[in-house]
C-alpha positions in Angstrom: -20.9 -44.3 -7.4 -24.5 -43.2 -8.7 -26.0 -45.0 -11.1 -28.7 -43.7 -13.5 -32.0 -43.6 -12.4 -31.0 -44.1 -8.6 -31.8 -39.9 -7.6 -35.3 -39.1 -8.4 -35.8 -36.2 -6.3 -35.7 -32.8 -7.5 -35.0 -29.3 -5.6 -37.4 -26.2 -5.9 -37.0 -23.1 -5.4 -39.5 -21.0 -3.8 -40.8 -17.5 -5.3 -39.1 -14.7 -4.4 -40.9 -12.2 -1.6 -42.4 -8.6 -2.5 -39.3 -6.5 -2.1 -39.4 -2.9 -1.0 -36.2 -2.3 -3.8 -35.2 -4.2 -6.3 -32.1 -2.6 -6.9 -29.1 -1.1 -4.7 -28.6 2.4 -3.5 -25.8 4.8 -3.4 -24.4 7.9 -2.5 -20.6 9.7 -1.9 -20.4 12.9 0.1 -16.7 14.4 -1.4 -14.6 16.6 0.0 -11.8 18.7 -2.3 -9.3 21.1 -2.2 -8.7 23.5 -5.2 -5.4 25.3 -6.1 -6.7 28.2 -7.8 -2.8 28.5 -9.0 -2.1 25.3 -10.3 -5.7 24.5 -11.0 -4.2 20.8 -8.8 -7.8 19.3 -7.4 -6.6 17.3 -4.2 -9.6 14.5 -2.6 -9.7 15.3 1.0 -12.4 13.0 2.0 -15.2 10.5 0.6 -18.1 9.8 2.9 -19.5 6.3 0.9 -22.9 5.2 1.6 -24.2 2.1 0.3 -27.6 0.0 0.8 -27.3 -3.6 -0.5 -29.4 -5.3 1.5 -28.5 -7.2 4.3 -24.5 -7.0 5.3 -23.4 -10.3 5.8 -19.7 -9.9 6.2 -19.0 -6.4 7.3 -15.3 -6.3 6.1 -16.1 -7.1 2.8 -18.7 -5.0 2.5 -16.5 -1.9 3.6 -13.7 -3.0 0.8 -16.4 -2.9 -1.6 -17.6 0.8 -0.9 -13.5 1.8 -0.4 -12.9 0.5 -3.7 -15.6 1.6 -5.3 -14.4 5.3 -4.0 -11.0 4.6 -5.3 -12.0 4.0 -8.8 -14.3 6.8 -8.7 -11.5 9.4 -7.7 -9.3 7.4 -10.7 -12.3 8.2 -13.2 -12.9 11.5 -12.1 -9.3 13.4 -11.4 -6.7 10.5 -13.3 -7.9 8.3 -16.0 -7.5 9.9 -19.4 -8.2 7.4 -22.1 -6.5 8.5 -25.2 -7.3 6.6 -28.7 -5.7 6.8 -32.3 -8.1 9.2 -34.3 -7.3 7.1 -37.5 -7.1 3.5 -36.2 -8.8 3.1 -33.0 -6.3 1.3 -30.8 -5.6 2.7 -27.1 -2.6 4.9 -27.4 -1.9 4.7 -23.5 -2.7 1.1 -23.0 -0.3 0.7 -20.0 0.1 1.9 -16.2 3.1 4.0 -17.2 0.6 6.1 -19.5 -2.5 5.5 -18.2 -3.1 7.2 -14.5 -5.2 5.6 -12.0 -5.1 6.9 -8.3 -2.5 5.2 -6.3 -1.0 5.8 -2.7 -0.5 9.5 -3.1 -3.9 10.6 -4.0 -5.8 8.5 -1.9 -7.8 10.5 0.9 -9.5 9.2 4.1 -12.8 7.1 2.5 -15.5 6.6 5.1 -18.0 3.4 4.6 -20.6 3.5 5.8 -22.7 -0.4 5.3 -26.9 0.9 5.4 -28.0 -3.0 6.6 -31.1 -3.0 5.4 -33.2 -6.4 4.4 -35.0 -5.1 1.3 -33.5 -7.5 -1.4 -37.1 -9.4 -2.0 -35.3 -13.4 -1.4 -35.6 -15.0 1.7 -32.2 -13.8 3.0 -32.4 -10.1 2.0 -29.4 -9.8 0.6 -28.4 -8.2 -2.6 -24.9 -8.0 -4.8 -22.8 -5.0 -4.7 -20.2 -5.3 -7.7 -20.6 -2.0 -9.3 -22.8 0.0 -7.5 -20.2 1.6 -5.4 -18.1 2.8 -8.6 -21.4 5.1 -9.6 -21.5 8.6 -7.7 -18.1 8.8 -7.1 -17.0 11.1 -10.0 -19.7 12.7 -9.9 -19.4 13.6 -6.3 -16.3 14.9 -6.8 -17.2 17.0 -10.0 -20.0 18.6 -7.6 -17.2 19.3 -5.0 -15.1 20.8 -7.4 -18.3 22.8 -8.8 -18.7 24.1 -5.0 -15.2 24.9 -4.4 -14.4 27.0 -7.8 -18.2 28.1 -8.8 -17.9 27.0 -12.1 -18.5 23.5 -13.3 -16.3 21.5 -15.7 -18.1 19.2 -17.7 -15.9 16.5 -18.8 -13.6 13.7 -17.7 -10.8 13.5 -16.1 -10.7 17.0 -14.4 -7.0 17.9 -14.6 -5.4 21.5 -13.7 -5.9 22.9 -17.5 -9.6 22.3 -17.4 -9.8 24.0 -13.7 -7.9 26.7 -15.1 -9.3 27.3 -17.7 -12.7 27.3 -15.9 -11.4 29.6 -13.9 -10.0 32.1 -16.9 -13.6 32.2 -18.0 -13.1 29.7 -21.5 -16.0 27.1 -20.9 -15.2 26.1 -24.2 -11.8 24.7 -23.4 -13.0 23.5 -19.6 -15.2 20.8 -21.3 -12.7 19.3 -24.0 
């Protein structure tokens, strides 16, 4: 056992190099499939690209960017968050009534890791977390945008807001 006073030495750190970012950059390439009919938006395919510096363990890295994709396509198509108007309280504050994208809806996802050392630390690497959550509804809304000609400009996009778009009531596409 240590006893006070035995460890006198003391660990520093060294300054952090000139990076070339100092934050993470993203991007998702989406393809959809509209039913003009049913107004049902189907995810085909998300192309995921990601720089967080230097990739370290590959695998993990991939999961990151697929799950990021996942919970984009949940935000953007699925997850309708409904609250009490007089109270507050989450009225669908379960799986049963709140939709998230599960086996059904997922599409092929792509990942593609852009290893690059920029991070500014004397490994280059960087965290990913969120990052990959960011364009993907947004992608998506594009994709829908480029498939129907006519944007919807609210969350989730479900088949009454497509149709709607399509019937010509922007009014009642961005509820």
């Amino acid at each position: 056992a240590l006893l006070p006073g035995q460890v006198k030495e003391r660990g520093v750190r060294g300054t952090n190099y000139d990076a070339y970012m100092k934050q993470v950059h993203g991007v998702h390439f989406t393809e959809v499939e509209v039913d003009t009919e049913t107004g049902n938006v189907r995810v085909k395919r998300i192309v995921t690209i990601q720089d967080a510096g230097r990739v370290i363990d590959k695998l993990l890295f991939e999961s990151q960017l697929i799950g990021g994709a996942i919970q984009g396509l949940s935000y953007a198509l699925l997850e309708n968050r409904a609250l009490d108007r007089n109270y507050g309280p989450q009225m669908n504050a379960d799986l049963m009534m709140y939709k998230i994208a599960g086996a059904m809806e997922m599409p092929e996802i792509i990942p593609v890791p852009f290893d690059i050392a920029n991070a500014g630390n004397n490994c280059g690497m960087m965290g990913l977390g969120e990052p990959p959550n960011i364009p993907g509804a947004a992608a998506i809304a594009n994709a829908v945008f480029n498939a129907i000609g006519v944007r919807i400009r609210s969350l989730p996009i479900t088949p009454d807001k497509v149709l709607a778009a399509l019937a010509g009531h922007p009014t009642t596409a961005s509820i």
